[in-house]
C-alpha positions in Angstrom: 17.2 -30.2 114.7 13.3 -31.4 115.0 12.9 -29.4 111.7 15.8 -31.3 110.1 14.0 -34.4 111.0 10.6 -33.3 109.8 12.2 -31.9 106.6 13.8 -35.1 106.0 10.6 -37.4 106.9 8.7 -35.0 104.7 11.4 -35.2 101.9 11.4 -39.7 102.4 7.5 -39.6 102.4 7.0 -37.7 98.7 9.9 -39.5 97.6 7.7 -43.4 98.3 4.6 -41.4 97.4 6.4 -40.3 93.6 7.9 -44.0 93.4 4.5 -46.1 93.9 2.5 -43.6 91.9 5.7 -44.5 89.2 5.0 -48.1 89.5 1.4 -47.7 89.4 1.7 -45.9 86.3 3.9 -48.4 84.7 1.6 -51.6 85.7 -1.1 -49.3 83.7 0.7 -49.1 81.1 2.0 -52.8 80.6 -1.7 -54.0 81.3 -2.5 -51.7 78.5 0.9 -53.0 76.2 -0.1 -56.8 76.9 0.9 -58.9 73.4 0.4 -57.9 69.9 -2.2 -56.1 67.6 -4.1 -57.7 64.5 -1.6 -55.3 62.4 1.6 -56.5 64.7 0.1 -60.4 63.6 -0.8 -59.3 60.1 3.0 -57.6 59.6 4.8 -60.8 61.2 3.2 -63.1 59.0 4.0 -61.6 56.1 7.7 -61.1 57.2 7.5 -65.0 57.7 5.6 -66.2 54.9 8.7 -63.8 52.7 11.3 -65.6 54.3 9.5 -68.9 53.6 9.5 -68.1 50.1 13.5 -67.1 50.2 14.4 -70.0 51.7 12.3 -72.3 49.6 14.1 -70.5 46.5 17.3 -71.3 48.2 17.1 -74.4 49.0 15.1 -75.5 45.6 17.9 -74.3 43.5 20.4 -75.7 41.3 23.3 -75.2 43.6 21.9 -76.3 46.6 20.0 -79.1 45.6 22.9 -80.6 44.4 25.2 -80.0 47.7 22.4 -81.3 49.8 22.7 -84.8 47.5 26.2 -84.7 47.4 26.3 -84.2 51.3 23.3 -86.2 51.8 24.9 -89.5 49.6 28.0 -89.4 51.4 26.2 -89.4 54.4 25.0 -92.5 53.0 27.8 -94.3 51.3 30.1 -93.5 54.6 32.5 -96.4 55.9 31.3 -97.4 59.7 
């Protein structure tokens, strides 16, 4: 039985040691990982100066020019 115990003790002592070296190994690593990289800044900007241009394409056409008026007038002209 006392070897049971010291088995077990044995077996819950590597078992905390193997779990804080874990989290010490994953606090390195998101210390490391904190925020984005000049090319992670340099890529999202481009993505959102792209979609800028889409959407100012969009919205300055034909199309949608004139259902923002229309929408935009009867807003407007509407009966309180």
């Amino acid at each position: 039985m006392q070897r049971t115990q010291m088995t077990a003790r044995t077996s819950i002592r590597r078992t905390r040691r193997a779990r804080e070296q874990l989290c010490a190994l994953w606090r390195d690593r998101r210390a490391r990982d904190a925020g984005m990289t000049t090319s992670e800044y340099a890529v999202g900007t481009i993505a959102a100066c792209a979609f800028a241009a889409v959407l100012y394409k969009i919205v300055t056409s034909a199309a949608v020019s004139g259902a923002l008026q229309s929408v935009i007038g009867k807003a407007l002209n509407a009966q309180f």
